[in-house]
N, C-alpha and C positions, 0 to 999 in steps of 0.2 A: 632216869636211866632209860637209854632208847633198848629197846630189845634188838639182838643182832644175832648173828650166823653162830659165833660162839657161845654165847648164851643159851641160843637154842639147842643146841646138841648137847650143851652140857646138862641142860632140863632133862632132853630125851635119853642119854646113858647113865647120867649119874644113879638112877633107879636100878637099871640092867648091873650094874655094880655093887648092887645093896646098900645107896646113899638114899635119904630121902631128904627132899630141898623143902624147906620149910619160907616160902615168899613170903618175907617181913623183911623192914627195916632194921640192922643189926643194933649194940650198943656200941656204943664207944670201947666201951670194956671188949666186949667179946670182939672185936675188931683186933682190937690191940695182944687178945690171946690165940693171933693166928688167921689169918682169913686172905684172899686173893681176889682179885676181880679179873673182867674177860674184856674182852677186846677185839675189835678185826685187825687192830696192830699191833695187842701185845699177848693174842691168843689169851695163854693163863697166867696171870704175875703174881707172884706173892708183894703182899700190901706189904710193906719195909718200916716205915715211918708214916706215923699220923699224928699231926698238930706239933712235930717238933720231937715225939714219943719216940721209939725205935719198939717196935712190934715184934713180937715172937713169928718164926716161920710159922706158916700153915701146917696142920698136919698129913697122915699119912694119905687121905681122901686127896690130897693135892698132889700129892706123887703118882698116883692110881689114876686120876682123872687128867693129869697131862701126859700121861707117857700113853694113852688110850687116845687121848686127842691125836696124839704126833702119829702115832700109829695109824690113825684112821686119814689123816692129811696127809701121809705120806704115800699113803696105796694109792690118791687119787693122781 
C-alpha cells in the first residue's frame, strides 16, 4: 500500500479523535468484522465483500472519521 493524502490525515486525526491506529497487517477475520480502506478516489470506503464474503459495516470510528474528512475537504 503506497501511503497517500488520505491515509495521512487519517493517521494524523484519527488520535485528535481518541482512535489509536495500531499499523499491522489485519486478519481475514477482523476484516470481515468491519473495516474500510482510503483512497485519493474513494477517500473512505467501507470494505463490502472479501473473497466472495459479504462483510459487516465498519463501525462507529468510520462514521466519526468520514463525516471529519468531508468536513475538513469541504472548508478547503
Amino acid at each position: 500500500v503506497l501511503p497517500g493524502i488520505v491515509r495521512e490525515w487519517l493517521l494524523a486525526r484519527a488520535n485528535d479523535l481518541g482512535y489509536t491506529i495500531e499499523p499491522r497487517a489485519p486478519t481475514v477475520d477482523e476484516l470481515r468484522e468491519g473495516a474500510f480502506f482510503t483512497g485519493s478516489l474513494t477517500e473512505l470506503a467501507p470494505l463490502r465483500v472479501l473473497d466472495g464474503a459479504s462483510c459487516r459495516p465498519p463501525g462507529e470510528a468510520f462514521g466519526e472519521l468520514l463525516q471529519a474528512w468531508r468536513a475538513e475537504r469541504d472548508a478547503r
